[in-house]
VMD Tcl script that draws the C-alpha trace (Angstrom):
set ca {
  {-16.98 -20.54 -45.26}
  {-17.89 -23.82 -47.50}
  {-20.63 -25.78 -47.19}
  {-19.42 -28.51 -45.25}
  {-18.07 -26.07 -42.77}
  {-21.36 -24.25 -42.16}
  {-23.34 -27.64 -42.00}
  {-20.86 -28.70 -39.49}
  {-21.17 -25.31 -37.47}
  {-24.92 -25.39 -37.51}
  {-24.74 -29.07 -36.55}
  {-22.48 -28.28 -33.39}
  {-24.77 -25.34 -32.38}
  {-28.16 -27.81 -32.34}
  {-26.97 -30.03 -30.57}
  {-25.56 -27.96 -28.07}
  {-29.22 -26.18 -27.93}
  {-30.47 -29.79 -27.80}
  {-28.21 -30.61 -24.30}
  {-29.41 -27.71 -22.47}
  {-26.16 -25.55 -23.29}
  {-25.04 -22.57 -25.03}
  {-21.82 -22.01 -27.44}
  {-19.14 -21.03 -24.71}
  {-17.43 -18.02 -24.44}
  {-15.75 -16.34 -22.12}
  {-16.22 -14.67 -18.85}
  {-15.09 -10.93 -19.31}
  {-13.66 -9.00 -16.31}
  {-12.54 -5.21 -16.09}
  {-10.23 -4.48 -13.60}
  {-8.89 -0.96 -12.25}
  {-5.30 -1.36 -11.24}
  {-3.65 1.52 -9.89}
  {-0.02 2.09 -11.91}
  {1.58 5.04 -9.51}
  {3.27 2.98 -6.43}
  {6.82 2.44 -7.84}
  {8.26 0.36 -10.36}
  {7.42 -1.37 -13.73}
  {4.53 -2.86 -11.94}
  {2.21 -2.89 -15.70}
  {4.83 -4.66 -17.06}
  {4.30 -7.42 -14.33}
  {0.68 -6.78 -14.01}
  {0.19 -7.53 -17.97}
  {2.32 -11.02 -17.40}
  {0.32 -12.15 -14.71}
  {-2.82 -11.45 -16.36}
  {-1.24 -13.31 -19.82}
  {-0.61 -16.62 -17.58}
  {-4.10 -16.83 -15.41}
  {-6.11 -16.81 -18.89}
  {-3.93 -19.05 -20.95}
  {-4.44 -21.65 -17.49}
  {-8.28 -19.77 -17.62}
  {-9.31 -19.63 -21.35}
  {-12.85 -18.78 -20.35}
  {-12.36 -15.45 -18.65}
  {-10.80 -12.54 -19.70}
  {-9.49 -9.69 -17.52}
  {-9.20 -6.14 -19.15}
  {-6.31 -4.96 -16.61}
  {-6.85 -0.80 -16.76}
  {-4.61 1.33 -15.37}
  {-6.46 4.22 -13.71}
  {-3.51 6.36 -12.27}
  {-1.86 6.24 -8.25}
  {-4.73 4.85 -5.93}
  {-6.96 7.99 -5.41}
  {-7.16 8.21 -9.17}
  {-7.94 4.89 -9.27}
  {-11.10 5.02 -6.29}
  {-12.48 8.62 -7.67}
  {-12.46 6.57 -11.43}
  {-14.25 3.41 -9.84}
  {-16.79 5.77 -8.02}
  {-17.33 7.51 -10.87}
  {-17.62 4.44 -12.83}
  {-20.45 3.04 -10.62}
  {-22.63 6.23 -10.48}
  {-22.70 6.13 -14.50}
  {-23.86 2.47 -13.96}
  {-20.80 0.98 -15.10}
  {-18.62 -0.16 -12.58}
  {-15.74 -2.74 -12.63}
  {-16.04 -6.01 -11.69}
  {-12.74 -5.87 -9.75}
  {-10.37 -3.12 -8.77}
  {-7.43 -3.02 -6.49}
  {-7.77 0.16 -3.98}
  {-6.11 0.92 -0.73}
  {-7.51 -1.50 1.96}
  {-8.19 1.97 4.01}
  {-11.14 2.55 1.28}
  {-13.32 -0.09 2.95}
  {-15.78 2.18 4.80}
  {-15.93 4.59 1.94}
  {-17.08 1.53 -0.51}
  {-19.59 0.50 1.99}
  {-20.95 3.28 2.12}
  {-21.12 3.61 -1.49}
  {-22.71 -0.18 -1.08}
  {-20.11 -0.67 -3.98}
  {-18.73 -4.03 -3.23}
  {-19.95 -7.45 -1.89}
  {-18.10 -9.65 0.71}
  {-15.92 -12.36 -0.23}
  {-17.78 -14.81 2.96}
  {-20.36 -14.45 0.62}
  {-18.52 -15.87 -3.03}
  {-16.54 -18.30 -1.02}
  {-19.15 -19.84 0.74}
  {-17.96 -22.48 3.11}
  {-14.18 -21.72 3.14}
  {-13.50 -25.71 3.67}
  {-9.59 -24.99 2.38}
  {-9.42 -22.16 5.15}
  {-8.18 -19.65 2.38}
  {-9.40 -16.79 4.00}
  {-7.57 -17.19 7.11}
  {-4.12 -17.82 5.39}
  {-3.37 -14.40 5.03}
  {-1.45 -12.40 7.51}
  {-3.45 -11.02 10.30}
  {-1.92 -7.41 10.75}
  {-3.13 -7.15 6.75}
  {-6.70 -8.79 7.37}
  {-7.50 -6.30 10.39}
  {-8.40 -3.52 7.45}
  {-9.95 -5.73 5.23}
  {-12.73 -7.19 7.94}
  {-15.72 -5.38 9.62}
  {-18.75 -6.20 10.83}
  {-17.74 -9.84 11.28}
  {-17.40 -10.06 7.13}
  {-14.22 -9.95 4.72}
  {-14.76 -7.35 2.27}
  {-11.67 -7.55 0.77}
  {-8.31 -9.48 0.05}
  {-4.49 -8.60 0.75}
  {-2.73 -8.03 -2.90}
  {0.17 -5.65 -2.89}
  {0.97 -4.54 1.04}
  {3.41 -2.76 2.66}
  {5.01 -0.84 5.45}
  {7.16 1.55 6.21}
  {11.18 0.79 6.16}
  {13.81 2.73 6.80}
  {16.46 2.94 4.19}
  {19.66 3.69 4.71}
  {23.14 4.59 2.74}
  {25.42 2.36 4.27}
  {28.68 4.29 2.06}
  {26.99 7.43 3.50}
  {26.85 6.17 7.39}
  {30.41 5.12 6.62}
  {31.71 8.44 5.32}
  {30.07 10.55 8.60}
  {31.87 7.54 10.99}
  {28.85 5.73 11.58}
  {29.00 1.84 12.20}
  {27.05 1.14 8.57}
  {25.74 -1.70 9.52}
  {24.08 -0.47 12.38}
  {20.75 1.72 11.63}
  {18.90 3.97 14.40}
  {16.74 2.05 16.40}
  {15.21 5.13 18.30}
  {14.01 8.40 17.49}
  {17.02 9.66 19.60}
  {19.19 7.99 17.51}
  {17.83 8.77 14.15}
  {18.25 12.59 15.10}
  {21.93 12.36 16.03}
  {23.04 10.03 13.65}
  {21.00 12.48 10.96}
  {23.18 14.87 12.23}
  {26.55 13.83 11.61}
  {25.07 12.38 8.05}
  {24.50 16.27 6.91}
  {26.93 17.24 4.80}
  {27.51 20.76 3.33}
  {29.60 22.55 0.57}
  {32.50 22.91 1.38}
  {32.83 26.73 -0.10}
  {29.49 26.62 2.47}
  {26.96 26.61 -1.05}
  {24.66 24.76 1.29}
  {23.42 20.89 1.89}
  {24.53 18.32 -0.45}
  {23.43 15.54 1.38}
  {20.28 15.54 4.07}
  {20.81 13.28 7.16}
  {16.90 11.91 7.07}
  {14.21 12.53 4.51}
  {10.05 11.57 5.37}
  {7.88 12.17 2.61}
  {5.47 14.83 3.47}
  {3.46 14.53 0.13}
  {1.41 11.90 -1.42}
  {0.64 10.17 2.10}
  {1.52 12.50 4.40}
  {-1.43 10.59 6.74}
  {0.57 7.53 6.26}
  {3.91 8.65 7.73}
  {2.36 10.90 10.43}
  {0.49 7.79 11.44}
  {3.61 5.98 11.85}
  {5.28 8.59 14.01}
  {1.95 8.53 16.55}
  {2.08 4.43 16.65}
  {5.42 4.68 17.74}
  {4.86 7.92 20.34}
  {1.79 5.51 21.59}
  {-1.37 6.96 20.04}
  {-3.58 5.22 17.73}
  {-5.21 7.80 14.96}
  {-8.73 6.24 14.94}
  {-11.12 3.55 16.76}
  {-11.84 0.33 15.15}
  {-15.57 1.59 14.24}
  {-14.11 4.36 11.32}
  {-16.38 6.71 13.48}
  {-14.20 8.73 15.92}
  {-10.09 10.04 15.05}
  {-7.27 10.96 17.83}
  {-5.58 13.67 16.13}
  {-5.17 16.49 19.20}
  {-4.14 14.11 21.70}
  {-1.03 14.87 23.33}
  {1.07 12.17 21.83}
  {-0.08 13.12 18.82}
  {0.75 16.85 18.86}
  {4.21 15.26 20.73}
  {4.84 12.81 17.28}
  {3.97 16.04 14.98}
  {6.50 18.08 17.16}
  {9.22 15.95 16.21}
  {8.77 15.65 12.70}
  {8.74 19.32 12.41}
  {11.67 19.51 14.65}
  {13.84 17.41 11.97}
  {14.11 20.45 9.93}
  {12.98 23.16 12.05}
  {15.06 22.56 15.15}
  {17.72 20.16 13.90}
  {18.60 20.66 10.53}
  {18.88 17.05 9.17}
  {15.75 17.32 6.85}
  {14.97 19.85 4.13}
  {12.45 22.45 5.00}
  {8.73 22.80 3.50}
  {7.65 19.84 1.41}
  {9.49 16.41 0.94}
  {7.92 14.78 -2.97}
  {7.14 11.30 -2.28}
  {7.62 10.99 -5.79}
  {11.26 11.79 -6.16}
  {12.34 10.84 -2.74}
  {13.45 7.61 -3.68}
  {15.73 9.39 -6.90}
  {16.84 11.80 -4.21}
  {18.23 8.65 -1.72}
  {19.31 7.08 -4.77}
  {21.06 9.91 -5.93}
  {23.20 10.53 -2.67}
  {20.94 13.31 -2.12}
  {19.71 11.71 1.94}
  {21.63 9.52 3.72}
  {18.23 7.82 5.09}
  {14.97 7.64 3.93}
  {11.28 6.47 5.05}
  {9.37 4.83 2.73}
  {7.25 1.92 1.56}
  {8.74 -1.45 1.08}
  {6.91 -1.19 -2.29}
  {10.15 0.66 -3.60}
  {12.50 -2.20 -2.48}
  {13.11 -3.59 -5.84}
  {13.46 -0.72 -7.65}
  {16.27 0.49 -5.08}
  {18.22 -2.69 -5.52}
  {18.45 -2.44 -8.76}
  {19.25 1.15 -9.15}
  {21.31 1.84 -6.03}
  {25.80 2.29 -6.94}
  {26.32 2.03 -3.26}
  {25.54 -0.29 -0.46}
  {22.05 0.12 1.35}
  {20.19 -1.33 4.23}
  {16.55 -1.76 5.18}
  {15.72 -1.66 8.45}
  {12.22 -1.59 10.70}
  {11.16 2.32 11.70}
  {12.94 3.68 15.05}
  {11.02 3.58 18.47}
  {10.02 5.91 20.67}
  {7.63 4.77 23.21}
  {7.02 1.33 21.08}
  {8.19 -0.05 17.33}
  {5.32 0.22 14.96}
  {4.03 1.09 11.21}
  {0.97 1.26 9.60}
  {0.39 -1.57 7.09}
  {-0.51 0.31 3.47}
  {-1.02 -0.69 -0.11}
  {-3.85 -2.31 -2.13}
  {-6.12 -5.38 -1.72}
  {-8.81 -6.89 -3.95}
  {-12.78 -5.87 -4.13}
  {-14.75 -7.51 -6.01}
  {-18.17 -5.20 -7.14}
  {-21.56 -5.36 -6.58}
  {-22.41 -5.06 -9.48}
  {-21.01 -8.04 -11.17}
  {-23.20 -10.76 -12.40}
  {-23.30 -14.31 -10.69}
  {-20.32 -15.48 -13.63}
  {-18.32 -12.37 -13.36}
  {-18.38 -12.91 -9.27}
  {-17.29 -16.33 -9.73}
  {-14.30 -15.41 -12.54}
  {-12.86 -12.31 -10.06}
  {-12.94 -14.81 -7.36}
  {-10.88 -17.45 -9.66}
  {-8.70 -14.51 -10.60}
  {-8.23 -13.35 -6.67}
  {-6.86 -16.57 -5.67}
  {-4.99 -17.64 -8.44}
  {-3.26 -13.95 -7.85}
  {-2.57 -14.68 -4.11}
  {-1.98 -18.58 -4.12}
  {1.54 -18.78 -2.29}
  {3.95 -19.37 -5.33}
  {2.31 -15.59 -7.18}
  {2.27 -13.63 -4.43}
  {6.30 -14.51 -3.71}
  {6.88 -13.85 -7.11}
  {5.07 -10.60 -6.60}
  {7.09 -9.89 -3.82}
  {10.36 -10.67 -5.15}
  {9.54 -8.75 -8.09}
  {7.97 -5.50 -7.27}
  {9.55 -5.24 -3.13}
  {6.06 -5.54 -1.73}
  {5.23 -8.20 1.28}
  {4.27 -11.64 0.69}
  {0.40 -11.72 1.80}
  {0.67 -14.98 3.37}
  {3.10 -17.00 5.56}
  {2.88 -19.98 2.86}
  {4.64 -17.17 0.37}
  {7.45 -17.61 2.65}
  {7.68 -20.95 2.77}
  {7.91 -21.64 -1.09}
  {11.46 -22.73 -2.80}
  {11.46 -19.48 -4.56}
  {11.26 -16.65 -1.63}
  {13.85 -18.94 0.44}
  {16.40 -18.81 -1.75}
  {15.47 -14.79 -2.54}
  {15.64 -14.16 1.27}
  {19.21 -16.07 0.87}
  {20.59 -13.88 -1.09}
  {18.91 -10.58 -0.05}
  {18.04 -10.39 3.71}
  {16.41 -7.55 3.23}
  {13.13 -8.62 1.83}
  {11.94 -9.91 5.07}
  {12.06 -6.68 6.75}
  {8.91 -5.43 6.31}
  {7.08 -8.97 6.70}
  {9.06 -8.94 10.07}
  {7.74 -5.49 11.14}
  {4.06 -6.90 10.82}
  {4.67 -8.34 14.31}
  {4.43 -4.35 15.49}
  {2.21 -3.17 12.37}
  {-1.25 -1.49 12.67}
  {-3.67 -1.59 10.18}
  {-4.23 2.17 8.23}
  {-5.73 4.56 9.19}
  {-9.15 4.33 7.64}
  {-12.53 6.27 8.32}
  {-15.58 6.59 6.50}
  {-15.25 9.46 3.80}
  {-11.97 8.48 4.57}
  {-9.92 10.24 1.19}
  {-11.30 13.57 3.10}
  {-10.16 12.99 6.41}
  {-7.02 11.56 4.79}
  {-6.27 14.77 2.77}
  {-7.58 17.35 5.78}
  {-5.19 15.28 8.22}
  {-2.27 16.13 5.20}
  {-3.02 19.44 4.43}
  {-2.73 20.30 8.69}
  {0.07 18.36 8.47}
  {1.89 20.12 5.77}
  {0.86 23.56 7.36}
  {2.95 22.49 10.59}
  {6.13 21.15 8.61}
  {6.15 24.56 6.36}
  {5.65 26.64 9.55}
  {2.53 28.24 8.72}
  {0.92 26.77 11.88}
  {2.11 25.23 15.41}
  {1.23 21.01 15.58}
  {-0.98 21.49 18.14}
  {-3.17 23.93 15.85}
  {-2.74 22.37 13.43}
  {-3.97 19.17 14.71}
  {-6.72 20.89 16.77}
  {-8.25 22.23 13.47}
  {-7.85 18.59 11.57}
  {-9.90 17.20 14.90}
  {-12.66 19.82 14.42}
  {-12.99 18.85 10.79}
  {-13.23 15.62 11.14}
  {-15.40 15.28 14.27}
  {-17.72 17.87 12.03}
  {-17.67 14.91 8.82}
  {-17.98 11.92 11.13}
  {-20.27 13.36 13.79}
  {-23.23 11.85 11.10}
  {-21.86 8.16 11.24}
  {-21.69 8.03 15.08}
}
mol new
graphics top color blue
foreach p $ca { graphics top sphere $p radius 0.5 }
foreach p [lrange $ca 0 end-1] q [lrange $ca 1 end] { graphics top cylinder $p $q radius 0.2 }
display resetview
């Protein structure tokens, strides 16, 4: 550096120092971003991040990507306890009792202040029932979901099923699953399953959906007390084991949520249930015609809602608060998040994502995106408790102990009640 550049630089610095300021710089943010939930999401992720700081030039966001989204909460748990948590982190929406009790995170009523532009109410309200307690918003809708049903339309076709007509009760998913099967014909076994449910992964996520729709919700509004014994529960469990037990449409033992979707895309089920999060990914890949369709009914329609949403940490200083705030609603203004829809499959977060010049002319062309935003109208939010990742994985593993035969439903639903009246009991 010359000497006319350093006098300059020392120049600027006094009389910034005179004015009461400091030299900027910029705002740094870490984020934990959870990478296993379909598609080239860090791909998109790193773009996004790209445009908000070239519009943002004074904050940074250091976008990690901490594996699927229990990685990502044991990592940001962990994190915290060694005193250095992230500013920002999207985790399921279920996690909100867990990260108060943790007193991880701080509510947004409190960084928005008077919310004179009514942002937080834009959002859908199925999504917002698992991000509010207590009369506060702890956290914001990002990537969401439900359930669909997808379905091989050149499959339905083949068996002499109407393919444009999916099963619209759990009667009718059974028989049409049945005429779907279809075997060697030198009798080598199933080539193609009728219906595949995932019974890994989130097992508590699709058993959920089956007890919404048999009329039994799986916990109270408080994250205190679960249903899991209930008759319609046991009944909902029952039939789920029956697809492969009883009826033969669905491949015994366990079903990989992780190579389910390869599985319907290779011809491998006729019909699968999964999240709308895989949308894109199947439109791009599929060779034959599909449809996506809202889950069958038995007593009612219903899903849970699922995915991620936003939390902003306690631990963040007053500028950091302010910069993941900047960064949460730049991310979810209506334009992003029906870009983020049309490119990753998940739902638009807000009615206004609808509404832009972008998603209309998406839905145009490919009906099928509104699907899942159309099943919020019957959606429930998640099942979430406090310690909730235990009573998640003790609800699976009773689960899984029914569908491989090792136990009846109703034990193995009595036992997951036990537990989790045992882990609650000290909440109550």
């Amino acid at each position: 550096m010359g000497f006319r550049q350093a006098t300059m630089l020392i120049a600027g610095l006094l009389v910034s120092i005179a004015l009461g300021g400091t030299p900027a710089r910029a705002v740094d943010l870490t984020m934990y971003y959870p990478v296993a939930v379909g598609g080239p999401l860090t791909a998109i992720m790193d773009d996004f991040v790209k445009r908000f700081e070239k519009e943002n030039p004074d904050i940074r966001v250091h976008a990690v990507y901490s594996g699927n989204y229990t990685d990502t909460m044991t990592k940001a748990m962990t994190a915290m306890k060694g005193g250095q948590p992230p500013q920002l982190s999207v985790l399921l929406a279920s996690d909100l009792f867990s990260l108060l009790d943790e007193k991880a995170i701080v509510s947004f009523d409190e960084l928005v202040g008077e919310d004179k532009s009514g942002w937080l109410k834009s959002f859908y309200p199925a999504f917002m029932e698992a991000s509010r307690t207590g009369g506060k918003t702890w956290s914001i809708p990002f990537q969401r979901s439900t359930i669909v049903l997808f379905w091989n339309k050149d499959a339905f076709k083949d068996a002499g099923l109407d393919p444009d007509k999916p099963p619209a009760t759990w009667d009718e998913m059974r028989s049409m699953a049945k005429k779907l099967v279809k075997t060697n014909a030198s009798g080598g076994g199933v080539t193609r399953w009728g219906i595949e449910i995932p019974s890994t992964g989130y097992t508590f996520w699709m058993f959920q959906a089956l007890a919404i729709q048999n009329g039994q919700k799986l916990a109270d509004d408080t994250g205190e007390k679960v249903f899991f014994n209930t008759d319609k529960a046991v009944g909902a469990l029952q039939y789920w084991v029956d697809l492969s037990a009883k009826d033969g449409v669905m491949p015994k033992g366990a079903v990989e949520w992780g190579t389910l979707r390869t599985d319907f895309l290779g011809g491998k089920t006729a019909m699968m249930w999964h999240t709308t999060g895989n949308l894109t990914a199947v439109k791009n890949d599929a060779k034959f015609k599909f449809g996506v369709s809202v889950l069958p009914a038995q007593a009612r329609r219903g899903s849970p809602t699922g995915g991620g949403n936003f939390y902003i940490f306690k631990n963040a200083t007053p500028e950091q608060r302010k910069a993941a705030l900047k960064f949460v609603q730049w991310m979810t203004a209506p334009e992003r998040a029906a870009e983020w829809s049309i490119k990753t499959g998940y739902v638009g977060v807000t009615p206004a994502a609808y509404e832009t010049k972008e998603m209309k002319a998406y839905l145009e062309g490919f009906p099928a995106a509104a699907v899942a935003r159309d099943q919020l109208a019957d959606a429930v939010a998640e099942l979430s408790t406090h310690e909730n990742e235990r009573i998640n994985k003790l609800l699976g593993d009773s689960i899984q102990s029914a569908l491989t035969g090792a136990s009846t439903p109703a034990a193995a639903l009595g036992s997951a009640q036990n537990q989790a009246d045992r882990i609650l009991k000290r909440y109550r």
